[in-house]
N, C-alpha and C positions, 0 to 999 in steps of 0.2 A: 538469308537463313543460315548459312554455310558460316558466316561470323559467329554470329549468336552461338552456334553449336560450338564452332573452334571456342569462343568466349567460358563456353560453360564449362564444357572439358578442360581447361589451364583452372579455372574459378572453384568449381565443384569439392576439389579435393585439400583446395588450402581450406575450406568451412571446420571439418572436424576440428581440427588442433587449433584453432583460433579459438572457437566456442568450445573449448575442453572443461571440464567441473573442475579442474585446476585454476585455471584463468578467471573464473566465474567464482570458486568460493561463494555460492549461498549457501554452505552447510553450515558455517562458521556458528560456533557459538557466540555466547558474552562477552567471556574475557578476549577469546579472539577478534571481536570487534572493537572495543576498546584498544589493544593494541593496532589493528589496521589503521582507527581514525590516528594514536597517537604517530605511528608513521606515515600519515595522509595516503594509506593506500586501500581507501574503504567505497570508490565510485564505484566498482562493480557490484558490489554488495547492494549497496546505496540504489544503485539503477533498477536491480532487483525490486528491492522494497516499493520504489514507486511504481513498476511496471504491476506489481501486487496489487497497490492501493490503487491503480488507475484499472485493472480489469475490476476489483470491486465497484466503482463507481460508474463505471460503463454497464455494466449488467446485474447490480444486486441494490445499490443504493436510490433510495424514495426519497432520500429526505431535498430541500431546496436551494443549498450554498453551491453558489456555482463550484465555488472549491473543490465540490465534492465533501466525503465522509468526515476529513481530518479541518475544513475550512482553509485549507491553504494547499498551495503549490510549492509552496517554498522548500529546497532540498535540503537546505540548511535547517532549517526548523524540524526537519522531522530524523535530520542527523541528529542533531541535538538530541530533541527527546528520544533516541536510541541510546545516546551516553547515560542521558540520566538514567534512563530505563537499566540498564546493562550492568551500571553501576549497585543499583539496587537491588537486582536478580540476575548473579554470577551465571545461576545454575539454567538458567534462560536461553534462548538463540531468540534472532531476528525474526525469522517468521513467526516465529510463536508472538513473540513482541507488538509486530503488528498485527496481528489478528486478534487479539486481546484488547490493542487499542483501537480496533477497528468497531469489536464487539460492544465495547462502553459507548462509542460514539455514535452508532447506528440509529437511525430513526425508525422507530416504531411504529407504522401503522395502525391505531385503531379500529377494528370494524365499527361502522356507522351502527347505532343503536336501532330496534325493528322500527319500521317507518309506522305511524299510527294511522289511524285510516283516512286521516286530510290527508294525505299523503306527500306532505313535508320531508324532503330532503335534511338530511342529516348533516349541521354544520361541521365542516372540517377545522379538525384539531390543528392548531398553529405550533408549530415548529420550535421546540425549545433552543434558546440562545445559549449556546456552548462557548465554555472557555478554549482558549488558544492551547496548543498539543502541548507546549512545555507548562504549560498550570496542571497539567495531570501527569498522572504516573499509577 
């Protein structure tokens, strides 16, 4: 027990300044990102954006692609369509970015129509086939 404590006490205090909004940069705008990616210093951002898309898909997405919301895991793919994106709306940031592309992509629920009095279950709506994150913008 007397470890762990010595452990936490040396540990506890390097935390702040490693995880600083410096270090981290999610504020970043457009253009800001654009230049990050063009000096490949854009993973934290990057990390950001999926840690985003991965609580959407752990607690708000219905729809069925393992993938989740975007149909991919891919880090690269969804860098990408942030360039294209970025490129096309200076005046934009990445959160915003992806929440927009999150919003296009979301599966919509329909409520089942009133049951009639045989009392017939309401066929569920199938899942529209979505293009790949870079066919959109």
């Amino acid at each position: 027990m007397r470890k762990i404590l010595l452990l936490a006490t040396l540990v506890i205090p390097v935390i702040p300044g490693y995880l600083s909004a410096e270090s981290l940069n999610v504020s970043m705008n457009c253009p800001e990102w654009v230049q990050a990616r063009q000096q490949n210093d854009y993973q934290n951002a990057l990390s950001w954006l999926q840690g985003y898309i991965s609580a959407y898909n752990e607690y708000e997405y219905a729809g069925k692609d393992p993938d989740g919301v975007l149909g991919t895991k891919d880090a690269d793919a969804v860098a990408q369509w942030m360039d294209n994106y970025c490129k096309q709306n200076e005046s934009s940031n990445p959160q915003e970015a992806i929440a927009n592309l999150i919003e296009k992509r979301q599966h919509v629920k329909n409520a089942c129509p009133v049951r009639k009095q045989s009392g017939r279950p309401c066929i569920p709506e199938e899942e529209p086939e979505k293009p790949a994150i870079n066919e959109e913008q």
